[in-house]
N, C-alpha and C positions, 0 to 999 in steps of 0.2 A: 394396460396403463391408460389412463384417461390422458386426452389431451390437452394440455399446458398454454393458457392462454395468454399472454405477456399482459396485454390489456387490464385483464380483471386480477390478478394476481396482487395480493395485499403485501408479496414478499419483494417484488422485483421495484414496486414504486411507481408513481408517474413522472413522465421529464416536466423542463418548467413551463412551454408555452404549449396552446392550444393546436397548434402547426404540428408539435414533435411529438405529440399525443394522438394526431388522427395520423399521422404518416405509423409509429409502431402498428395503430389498429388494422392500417392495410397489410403492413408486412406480415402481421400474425398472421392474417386470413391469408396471404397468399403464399408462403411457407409452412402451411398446414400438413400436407401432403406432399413431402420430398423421398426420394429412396433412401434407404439404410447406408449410408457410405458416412466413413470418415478420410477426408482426404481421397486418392483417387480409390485405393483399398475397399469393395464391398466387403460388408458382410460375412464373415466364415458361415456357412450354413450348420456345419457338424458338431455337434456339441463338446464330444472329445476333442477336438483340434483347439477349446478354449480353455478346456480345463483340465490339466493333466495330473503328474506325480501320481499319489495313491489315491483321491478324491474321486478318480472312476476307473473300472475297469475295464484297460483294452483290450481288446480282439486281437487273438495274435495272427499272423501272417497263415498257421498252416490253416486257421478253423476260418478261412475264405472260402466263399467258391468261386468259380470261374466267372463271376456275377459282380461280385466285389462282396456280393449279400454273405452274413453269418451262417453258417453249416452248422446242422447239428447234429453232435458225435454220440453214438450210444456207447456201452461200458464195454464191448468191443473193437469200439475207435470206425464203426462201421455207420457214414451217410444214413441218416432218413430222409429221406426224400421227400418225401409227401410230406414233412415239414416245412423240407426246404423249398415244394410248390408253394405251399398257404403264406411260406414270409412272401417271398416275391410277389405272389398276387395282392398279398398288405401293402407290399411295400409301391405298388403302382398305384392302387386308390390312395396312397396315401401322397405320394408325388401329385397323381395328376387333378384329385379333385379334393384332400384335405388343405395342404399347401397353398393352392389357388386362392382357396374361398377365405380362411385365415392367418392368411400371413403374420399380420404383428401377433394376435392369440399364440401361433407356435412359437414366435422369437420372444413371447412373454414366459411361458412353460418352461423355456431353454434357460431363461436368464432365470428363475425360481430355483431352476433343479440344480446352476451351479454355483449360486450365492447359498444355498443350504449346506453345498457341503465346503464355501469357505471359513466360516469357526472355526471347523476342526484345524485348516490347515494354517492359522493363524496362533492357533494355540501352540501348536510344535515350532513354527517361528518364532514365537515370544520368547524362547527360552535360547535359541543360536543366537551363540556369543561372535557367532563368524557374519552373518547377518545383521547383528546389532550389538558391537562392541559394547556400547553402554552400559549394556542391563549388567554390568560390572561392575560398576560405580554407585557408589552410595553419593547421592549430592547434597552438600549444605549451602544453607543460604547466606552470600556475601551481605555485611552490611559497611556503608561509610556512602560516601561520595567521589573517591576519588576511583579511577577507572580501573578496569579488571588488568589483571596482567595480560594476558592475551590482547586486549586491543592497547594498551602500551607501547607491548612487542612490536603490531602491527603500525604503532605510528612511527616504531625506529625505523622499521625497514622502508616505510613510507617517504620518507623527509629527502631522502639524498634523489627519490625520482622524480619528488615536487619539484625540488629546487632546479633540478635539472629544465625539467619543464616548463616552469616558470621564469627564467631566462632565456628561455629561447622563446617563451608567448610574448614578454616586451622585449625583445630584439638585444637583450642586456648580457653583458659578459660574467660566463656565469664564475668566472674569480672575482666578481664582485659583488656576487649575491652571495651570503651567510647563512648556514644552514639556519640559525636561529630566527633570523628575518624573514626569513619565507611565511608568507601568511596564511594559516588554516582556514583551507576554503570550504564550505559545504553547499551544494545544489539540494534542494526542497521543492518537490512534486506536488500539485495540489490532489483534490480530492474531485469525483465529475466522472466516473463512471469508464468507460471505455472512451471519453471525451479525453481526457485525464492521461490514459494508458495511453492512447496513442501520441498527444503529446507528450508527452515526459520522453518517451522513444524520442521523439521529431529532434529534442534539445539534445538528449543524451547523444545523437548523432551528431548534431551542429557539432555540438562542444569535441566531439572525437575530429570531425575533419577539421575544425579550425585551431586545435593545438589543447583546446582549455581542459581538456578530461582528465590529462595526466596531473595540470594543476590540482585537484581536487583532495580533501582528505574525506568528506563522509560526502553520501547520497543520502535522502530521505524522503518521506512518502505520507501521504496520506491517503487511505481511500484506493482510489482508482490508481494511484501512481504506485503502491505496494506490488498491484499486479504489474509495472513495469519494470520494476526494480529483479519481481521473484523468478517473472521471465527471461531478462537479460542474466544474472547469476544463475539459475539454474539449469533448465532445457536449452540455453542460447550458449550454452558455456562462455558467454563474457564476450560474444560477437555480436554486434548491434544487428548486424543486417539479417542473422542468422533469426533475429527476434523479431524482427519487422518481419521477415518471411513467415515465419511460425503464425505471426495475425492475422496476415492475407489470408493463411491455409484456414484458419480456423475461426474466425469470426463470421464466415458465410458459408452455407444458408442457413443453420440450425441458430435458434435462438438455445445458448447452453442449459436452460431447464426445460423446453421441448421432449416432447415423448421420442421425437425423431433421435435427438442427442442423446438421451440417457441410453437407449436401445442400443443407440451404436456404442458407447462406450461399455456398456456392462455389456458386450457380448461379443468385446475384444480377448484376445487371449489372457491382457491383464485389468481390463477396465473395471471388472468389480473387484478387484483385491487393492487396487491405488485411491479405489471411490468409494466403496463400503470398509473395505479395512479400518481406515482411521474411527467410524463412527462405533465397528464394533470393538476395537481394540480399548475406545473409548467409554463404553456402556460397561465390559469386563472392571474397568477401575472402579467404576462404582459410581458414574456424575452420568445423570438423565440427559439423555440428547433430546433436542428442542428442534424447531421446526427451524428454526435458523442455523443448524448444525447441521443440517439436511441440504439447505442454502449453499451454504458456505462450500463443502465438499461437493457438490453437483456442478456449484459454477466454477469455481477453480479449477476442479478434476477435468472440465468442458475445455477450458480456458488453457491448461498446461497440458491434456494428456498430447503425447507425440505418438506413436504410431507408426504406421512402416512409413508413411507417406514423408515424413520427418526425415528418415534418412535419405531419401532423394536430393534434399536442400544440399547438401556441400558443409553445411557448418558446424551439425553437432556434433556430439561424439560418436568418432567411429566405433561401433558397436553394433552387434548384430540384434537382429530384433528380438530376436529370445529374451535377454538381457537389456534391453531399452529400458521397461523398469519394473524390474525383476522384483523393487521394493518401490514403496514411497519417498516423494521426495522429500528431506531432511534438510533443514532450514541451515543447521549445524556445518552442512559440509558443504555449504560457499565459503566456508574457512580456508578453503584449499585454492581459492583466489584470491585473498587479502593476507593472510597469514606472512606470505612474503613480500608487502606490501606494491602487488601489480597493479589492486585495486582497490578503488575508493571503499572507505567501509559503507553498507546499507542498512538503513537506521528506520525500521517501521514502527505502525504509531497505532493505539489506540488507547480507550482513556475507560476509568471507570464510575461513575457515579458515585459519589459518595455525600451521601446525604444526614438525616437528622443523625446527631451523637446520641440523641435519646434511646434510640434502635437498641445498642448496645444494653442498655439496662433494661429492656425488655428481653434483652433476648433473642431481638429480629433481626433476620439482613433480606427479607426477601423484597419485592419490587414494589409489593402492597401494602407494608408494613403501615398502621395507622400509626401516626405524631402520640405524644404521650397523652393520654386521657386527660382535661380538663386544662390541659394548656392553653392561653390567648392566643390569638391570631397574632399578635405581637410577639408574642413566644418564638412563634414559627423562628428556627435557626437556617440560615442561609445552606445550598445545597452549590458542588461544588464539582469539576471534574479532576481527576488522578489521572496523570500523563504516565503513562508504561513504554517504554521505548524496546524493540527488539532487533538485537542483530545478532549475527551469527554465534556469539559469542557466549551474551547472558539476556536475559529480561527481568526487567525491575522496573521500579520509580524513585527516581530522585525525593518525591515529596517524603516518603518514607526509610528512602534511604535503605532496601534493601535490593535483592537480586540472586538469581538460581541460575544454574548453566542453562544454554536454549535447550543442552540435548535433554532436560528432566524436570522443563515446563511441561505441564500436566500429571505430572506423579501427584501422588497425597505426600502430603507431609506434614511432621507434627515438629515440636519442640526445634527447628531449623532443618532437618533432614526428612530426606525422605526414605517414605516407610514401605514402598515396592520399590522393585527394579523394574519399571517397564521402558518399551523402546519408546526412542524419541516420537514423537508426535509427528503428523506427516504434515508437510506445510500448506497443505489445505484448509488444514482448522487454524492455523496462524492468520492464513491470510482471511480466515473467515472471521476473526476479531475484528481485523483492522480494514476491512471493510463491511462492516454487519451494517449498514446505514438504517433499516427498515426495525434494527431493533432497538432505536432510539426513543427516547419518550418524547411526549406530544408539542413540548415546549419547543424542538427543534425542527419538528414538519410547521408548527404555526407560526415561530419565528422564517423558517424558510418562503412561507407562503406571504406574510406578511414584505420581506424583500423584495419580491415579485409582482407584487399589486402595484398599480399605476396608480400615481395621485389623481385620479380625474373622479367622475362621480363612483361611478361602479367600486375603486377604490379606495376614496372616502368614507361609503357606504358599510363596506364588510367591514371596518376597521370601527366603525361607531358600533356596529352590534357587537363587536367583539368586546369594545369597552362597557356596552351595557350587559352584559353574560355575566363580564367582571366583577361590575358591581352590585348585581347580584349574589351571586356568588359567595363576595366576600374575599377575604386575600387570602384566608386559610385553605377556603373551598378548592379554590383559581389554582395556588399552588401545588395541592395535591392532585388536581386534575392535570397538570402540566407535566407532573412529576412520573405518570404513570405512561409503562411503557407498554402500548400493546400487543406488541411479540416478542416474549420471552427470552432473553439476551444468551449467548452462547455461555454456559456454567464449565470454570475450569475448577481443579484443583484448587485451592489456596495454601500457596506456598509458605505462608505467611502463620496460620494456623495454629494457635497456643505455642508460638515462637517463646511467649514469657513464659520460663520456669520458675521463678519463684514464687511461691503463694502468696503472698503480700501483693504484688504486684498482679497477680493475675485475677483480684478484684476489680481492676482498673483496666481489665484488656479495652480495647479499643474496639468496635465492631468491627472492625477487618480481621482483628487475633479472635475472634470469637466464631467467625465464621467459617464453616469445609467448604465452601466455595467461592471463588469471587465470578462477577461478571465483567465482561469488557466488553467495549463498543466501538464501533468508527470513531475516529478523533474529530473526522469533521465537524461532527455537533456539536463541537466545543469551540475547533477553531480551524479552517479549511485549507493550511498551510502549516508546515511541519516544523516553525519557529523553536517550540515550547525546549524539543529535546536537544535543540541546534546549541538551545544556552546555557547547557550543562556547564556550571563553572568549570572543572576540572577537562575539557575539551579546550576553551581557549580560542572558539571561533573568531577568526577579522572578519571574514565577509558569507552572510549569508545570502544565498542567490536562490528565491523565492519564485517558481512558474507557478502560475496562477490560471489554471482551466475553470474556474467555477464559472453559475450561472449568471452574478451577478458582476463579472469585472468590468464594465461598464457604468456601473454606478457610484465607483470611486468609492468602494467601502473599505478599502484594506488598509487606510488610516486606522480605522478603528480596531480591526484584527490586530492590526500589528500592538497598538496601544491595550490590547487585552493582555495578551502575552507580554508585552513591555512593562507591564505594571507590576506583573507576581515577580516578576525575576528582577525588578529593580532598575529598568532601560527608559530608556525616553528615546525613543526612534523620530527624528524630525525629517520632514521632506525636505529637498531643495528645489528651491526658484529655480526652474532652468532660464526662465528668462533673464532674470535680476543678474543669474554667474555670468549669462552669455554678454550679458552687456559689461560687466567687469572686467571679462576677457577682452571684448572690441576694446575697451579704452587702456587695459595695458597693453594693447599690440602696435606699436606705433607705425606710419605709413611706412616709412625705410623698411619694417619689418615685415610690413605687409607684401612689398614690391621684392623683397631679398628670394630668390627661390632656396635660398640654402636653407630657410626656415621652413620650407615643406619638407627636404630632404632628413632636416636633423634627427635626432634618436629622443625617444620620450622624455627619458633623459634632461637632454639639453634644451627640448620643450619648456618642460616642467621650469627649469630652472629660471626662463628669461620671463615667469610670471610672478607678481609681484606676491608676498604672501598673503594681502588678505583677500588674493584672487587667486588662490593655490588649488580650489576647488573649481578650477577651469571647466567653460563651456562645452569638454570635449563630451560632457555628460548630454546636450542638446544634438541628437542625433538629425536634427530636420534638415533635411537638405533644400537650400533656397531655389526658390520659384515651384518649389511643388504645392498640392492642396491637401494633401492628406492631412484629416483631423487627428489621426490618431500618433504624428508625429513629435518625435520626444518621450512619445508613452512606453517604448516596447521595452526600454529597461529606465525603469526610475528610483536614482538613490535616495535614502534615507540615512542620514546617518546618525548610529547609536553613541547615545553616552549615559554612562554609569548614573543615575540620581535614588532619590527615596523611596521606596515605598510606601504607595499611597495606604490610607484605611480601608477606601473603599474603589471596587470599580465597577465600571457596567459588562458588566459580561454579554455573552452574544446573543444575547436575547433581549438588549436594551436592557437590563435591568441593574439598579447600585444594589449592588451587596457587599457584605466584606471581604475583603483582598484575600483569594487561598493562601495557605501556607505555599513558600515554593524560595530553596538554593537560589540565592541571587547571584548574578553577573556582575561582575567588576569591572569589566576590560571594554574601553570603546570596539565599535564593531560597526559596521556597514552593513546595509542592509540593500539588494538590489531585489526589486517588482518588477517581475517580466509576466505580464497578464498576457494569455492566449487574445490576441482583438485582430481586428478586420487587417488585410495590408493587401490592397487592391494591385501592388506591381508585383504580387507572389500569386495571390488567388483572386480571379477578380470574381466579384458579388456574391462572397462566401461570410458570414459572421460566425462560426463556428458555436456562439450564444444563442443563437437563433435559428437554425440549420434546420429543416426537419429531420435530418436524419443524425443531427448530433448531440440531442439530448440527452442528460445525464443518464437515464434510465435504460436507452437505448441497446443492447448488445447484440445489435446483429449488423453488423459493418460489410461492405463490397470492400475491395481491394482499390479501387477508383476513390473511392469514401476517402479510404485508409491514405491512400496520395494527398488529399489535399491537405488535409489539416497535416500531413508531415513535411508537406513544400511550404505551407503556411508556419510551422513552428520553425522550422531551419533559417526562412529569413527573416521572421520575429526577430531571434539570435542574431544575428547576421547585422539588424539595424540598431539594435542596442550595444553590438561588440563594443565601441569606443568608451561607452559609458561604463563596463566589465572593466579593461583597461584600465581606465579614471580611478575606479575603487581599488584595484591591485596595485597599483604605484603607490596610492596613497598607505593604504596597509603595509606596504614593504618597509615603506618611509617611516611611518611612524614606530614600526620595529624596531629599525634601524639606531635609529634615536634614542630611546628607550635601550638598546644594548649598548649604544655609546657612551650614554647618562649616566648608565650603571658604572659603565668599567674605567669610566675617569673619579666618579665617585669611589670604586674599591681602589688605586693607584693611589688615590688622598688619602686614605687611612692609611694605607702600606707604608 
């Protein structure tokens, strides 16, 4: 296998500054050459010790010799010898001067001879119904908008542990908290790479030690945070620290597409049937695997496989290592931590392209498809992205309105059902959607690049030639050039697939019913925060609580993020003055109040209540502690508060541009919105920017354990200094419940 150079690789990306680009180039070079070890575990040498059942045949115990070496028996069960000289004399040239001279050559032959003969053993798997309950099930596709039963179920059993929890986080008596007032909380992980994963861990932690986790009803992700979400539910079995251990083990020294990594993984007892499986289980259905399905399954399989070394840690499942993972992991069966509602549901994100409707009447859905023949540049129809959200449960889109079980995303299907029974897909190719960032089109590396340019000359400069390319070009040109993706996006099934039976109507399919496959991408390229699925009307979010790792949370852009997604769903997300409230606050706090110490001691509560109302939205949200310098004080958690308005015609989507407003389920219900952006916090970490790091660039996946500490002592008291402001927005949400079920039930009493 040739060796994997992180640098030049068009799949893995570059991070954003020129520091975190030459710092990967040294790491490549100097992790070139590491031994075969995963965790402390070398290497099996033996090729049978990897690959067992019927796929090879063993040597049984008597046909040894004293040697360990194979005897070979003639047809009167009688030794030859002089065979059994020539193997041994093999077998030491072969030890002492084959072995030496090509090492990885043999462990590449080894990994060839027992990937060849896993087809076969995947093929008699596909059909065990004790192995894959599923392939039982015929699935059809839900449509409407209101939620599946299964996550219903899990919000009943949810509610009576929120609320519990949720009184004891504001210090309140929980006989006087109502299950129905309890406010639907959901945390939102941004998108940033192993920057991203390790914070979303950092918060996921905070929030478990300082009370907030149990408050929760969903978790969600974009990007980089999918893989901390997949880790915590799956190999971590729902123990934080069990997850953060898993990263130390495993983000050093192998970068996870390295010849070093894949070697070690395909030539574990199960690393190529959890690594290669899914892509060949995938090629059998009939959909082309692409070089980003190759991605997807290498770095994930990198990223999640456990190992014996796994069970040392203390926290996963007890299980021996035969059976560590005996199959793939199954997105489907983190159902068996939410189900009884222990745990916040997890809500992954990717989006699909959906571009000209002309497509349709041609005929096309591929990447390349040209606009209709002799159409104006004014023609050109606005292009748009489709939010797919997945949890354990089902995957769909709202904008569509439809949805398939998770376990029978990836089947073919036609007319709403599907037409094999295959087993669920392994959650390597899940998470290879919903982080596929490289297979985005060009519109979102120039928009990205253009973020990160400095307005000085150098940045002025790229920016003129870009607008004269432009206008050369033409606007027809520009947008097809924008629109085109240069790596091949990961092709699923489309579940959706001449869904219209009637023939009248299936003159009118729509390109998506017209097509056997759809594609799907990172959602960052759309929008870098996991807002979109949080405003599912029939969910009913109060507070969404937004961690923001991106490159750019320093430049105060998540105004505009939020107001992209604020506009399809019908929100208007407004910031608050901290300063303006805090001064509203000083002036209803009168001196006697100020001097009384019973008013430090009081309960939120009684807080709340001695401020006047049109200072209800109290300075507890202004975290700055007096006489300190910190710049970035006040920032670590910043509300916004949502309310229901119009939907505009048009908005500028992320890429600066006014187009018409996607189709998209609007929100009715006011909501909060809390920005907790990863930023500097010098009494946590000192001289660390985690935007700027050389070693914490997006792109980056090779972490030290030292690494992996700072940015999670830096995200813990991120948390930590915006707690009051978290607080602020859960009282007010309670409150407003409150009211609203009051309002009701003296209005239904007046009719009675």
């Amino acid at each position: 296998m040739s060796e994997f150079q992180p640098r030049s690789s068009s799949l893995t990306g570059r991070s954003e500054t020129f520091e975190q680009r030459q710092y990967e180039e040294e790491l490549a070079k100097k992790l070139k050459k590491k031994p075969y070890i995963i965790g402390p575990t070398p290497i099996r040498e033996h090729f049978h010790e990897h690959f067992r059942d019927d796929e090879l045949e063993e040597t049984k115990p008597q046909d040894l010799e004293a040697g360990g070496h194979p005897a070979v028996v003639d047809q009167h069960g009688k030794k030859k010898r002089k065979r059994a000289f020539f193997w041994r004399k093999w077998r030491a040239f072969w030890e002492k001067v084959i072995k030496p001279a090509f090492p990885e050559a043999i462990m590449d032959m080894k990994i060839l001879f027992g990937t060849a003969a896993l087809k076969a053993r995947l093929k008699r798997e596909s059909t065990n119904a004790t192995l894959h309950p599923e392939i039982a099930s015929v699935a059809e596709v839900r449509r409407g908008l209101e939620l599946c039963p299964e996550e219903q179920r899990f919000l009943r059993n949810r509610r009576e542990l929120m609320r519990l929890a949720f009184a004891k986080y504001l210090d309140l008596d929980p006989d006087d908290v109502h299950p129905d007032d309890v406010p639907v909380i959901a945390f939102g992980g941004s998108g940033g790479g192993f920057r991203a994963l390790i914070g979303c861990l950092g918060y996921m932690d905070a929030m478990k030690q300082h009370g907030l986790w149990d408050c929760l009803a969903y978790t969600s992700g974009v990007s980089g945070s999918c893989w901390a979400l997949g880790i915590y539910y799956t190999i971590a079995n729902c123990n934080i620290q069990a997850a953060i251990d898993h990263c130390k083990a495993r983000f050093y020294p192998y970068h996870p597409l390295s010849s070093d990594a894949i070697r070690a993984i395909l030539s574990t007892q199960s690393g190529a049937k959890i690594t290669l499986g899914p892509l060949i289980q995938k090629h059998k259905s009939g959909i082309e695997t692409h070089s980003m399905d190759w991605y997807s399954t290498f770095t994930s399989g990198y990223i999640f496989f456990q190992g014996e070394a796994k069970l040392e840690i203390g926290h996963i499942r007890e299980r021996d290592a035969a059976t560590s993972q005996a199959k793939w992991l199954k997105y489907s069966d983190v159902g068996s931590h939410t189900d009884n509602g222990h745990e916040p549901l997890p809500i992954m994100t990717a989006i699909r392209h959906e571009r000209s409707s002309d497509r349709a009447k041609h005929g096309s859905s591929s990447d390349d498809a040209e606009l209709a023949e002799g159409s104006s540049d004014n023609e050109t129809p606005n292009s748009w992205y489709q939010w797919f959200e997945m949890t354990p449960y089902e995957i769909g889109c709202d904008e569509i309105e439809a949805w398939v079980p998770t376990w029978a995303f990836g089947r073919p299907f036609s007319h709403g059902k599907s037409t094999a029974q295959l087993p669920e897909q392994s959650l390597s190719l899940i998470l290879g959607l919903a982080t596929s960032a490289p297979a985005a089109h060009l519109a979102s590396y120039l928009s990205t690049i253009n973020r990160n340019l400095s307005y000085g000359i150098f940045g002025t400069s790229i920016r003129e030639i870009a607008r004269t390319i432009s206008w050369w070009w033409g606007e027809r040109g520009t947008e097809q050039f924008e629109n085109h993706h240069p790596l091949h996006a990961c092709e699923e099934h489309n579940y959706m697939y001449e869904y219209t039976e009637d023939d009248q109507e299936k003159k009118k399919l729509s390109d998506l019913e017209s097509s056997q496959t759809i594609e799907l991408i990172d959602s960052g390229m759309d929008n870098n925060c996991p807002t979109y699925v949080l405003l599912l009307p029939a969910r009913g979010v109060d507070i969404i609580m937004n961690m923001d790792a991106s490159s750019d949370v320093l430049n105060d852009t998540f105004q505009e993020r939020v107001d992209q997604i604020g506009s399809r769903k019908g929100m208007k997300f407004t910031k608050r003055d901290t300063d303006v409230l805090k001064q509203a606050h000083d002036n209803s706090t009168t001196e006697e109040e100020k001097r009384d110490p019973a008013a430090e001691s009081s309960t939120p509560t009684e807080r709340r209540e001695s401020i006047p109302e049109e200072a209800s939205k109290e300075a507890k949200i202004d975290t700055r502690e007096k006489g300190t310098d910190n710049p970035y004080e006040g920032k670590y958690a910043q509300i916004y508060d949502g309310t229901p308005t119009e939907r505009p015609a048009t908005v500028v989507n992320s890429y600066g541009k006014t187009v018409t407003n996607p189709p998209s389920p609007v929100f009715t219900k006011e909501s909060t919105m809390i920005y907790m952006p990863i930023i500097p916090n010098e009494e946590a970490v000192k001289d660390f920017n985690p935007s700027t790091a050389k070693f914490s660039g997006s792109y980056n996946l090779v972490w030290t354990p030292e690494q992996i500490d700072m940015l999670l002592d830096l995200s813990r008291a991120n948390f930590a200094a915006g707690e009051d402001a978290i607080k602020t927005a859960m009282m007010e949400a309670w409150q407003r419940n409150k009211s609203k079920r009051e309002e009701s039930q003296v209005k239904t009493s007046d009719l009675a």
